[in-house]
Structures are given as structure tokens and as C-alpha cells.
DRENVEX-275973 format. One record per residue (C-alpha): x, y, z. Coordinates in steps of 0.05 Angstrom, whole numbers, plus 5000, padded with zeros to 4 digits. Each point is the difference from the previous one (the first is absolute). Layout:
N
XYZ
...
END
This chain:
77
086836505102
492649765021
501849374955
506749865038
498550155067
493049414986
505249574969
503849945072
493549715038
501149305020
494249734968
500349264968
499250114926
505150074954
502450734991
496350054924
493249765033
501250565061
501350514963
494049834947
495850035062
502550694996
498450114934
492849785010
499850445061
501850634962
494849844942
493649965052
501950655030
500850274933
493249674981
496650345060
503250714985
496949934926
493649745028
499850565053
502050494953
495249934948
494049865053
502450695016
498750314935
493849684987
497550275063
502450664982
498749954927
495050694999
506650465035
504549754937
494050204943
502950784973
496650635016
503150444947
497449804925
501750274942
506850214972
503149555057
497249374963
503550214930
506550175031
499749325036
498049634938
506250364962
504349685061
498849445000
500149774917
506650134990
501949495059
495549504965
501949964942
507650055013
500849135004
496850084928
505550344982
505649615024
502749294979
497049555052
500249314962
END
């Protein structure tokens, strides 16, 4: 809709230039939300760092393998 609706200003470049204008528009705002985003977390790093250790860290550990290792598994060539 956003795409369409820029496609209709009169400006004087072809339509495929204006709406790669758009394009680059929507990667440097999507640049600027990553760069915000992770300025916020190194910022903030100490609030993400876990309290609880201990059996947490196992149970996480067991998580997380079998999501790994399931493109191992698979025929990916």
C-alpha cells in the first residue's frame, strides 16, 4: 500500500528508480532500528546476564541441542 500510494507522486524519475528510492528508504530505517536496537542491549547488557544458576543452565543446554543439530540431520545439499 506504502509502495503504491509513493508510486503516485509526480516526481521525474522513471517509476523503477521511484520506487527504488523507496526501497533504499525502508533499508536506512531498518539500519537505524538494528543499530538502535543493539546500542540498546549493549547498554543494558548487565539486566540480560541470569540470576538463577544451576539446573536452569542444563535444562537450557538440553533445549537447545536438539534444535542444533536438527539441519545435520536433514538433506540440505
Amino acid at each position: 500500500m506504502a509502495g503504491f500510494l509513493f508510486s503516485l507522486i509526480p516526481l521525474p524519475f522513471t517509476k523503477i528508480f521511484q520506487l527504488n528510492i523507496l526501497a533504499a528508504i525502508y533499508c536506512s530505517i531498518a539500519v537505524g532500528v538494528f543499530v538502535y536496537a543493539i546500542k540498546y542491549c549493549l547498554d543494558h547488557l548487565s539486566s540480560f546476564e541470569k540470576k538463577i544458576v544451576g539446573f536452569t543452565n542444563h535444562l537450557t543446554t538440553l533445549m537447545i541441542l536438539p534444535g542444533a543439530a536438527l539441519p545435520l540431520l536433514t538433506r540440505s545439499y
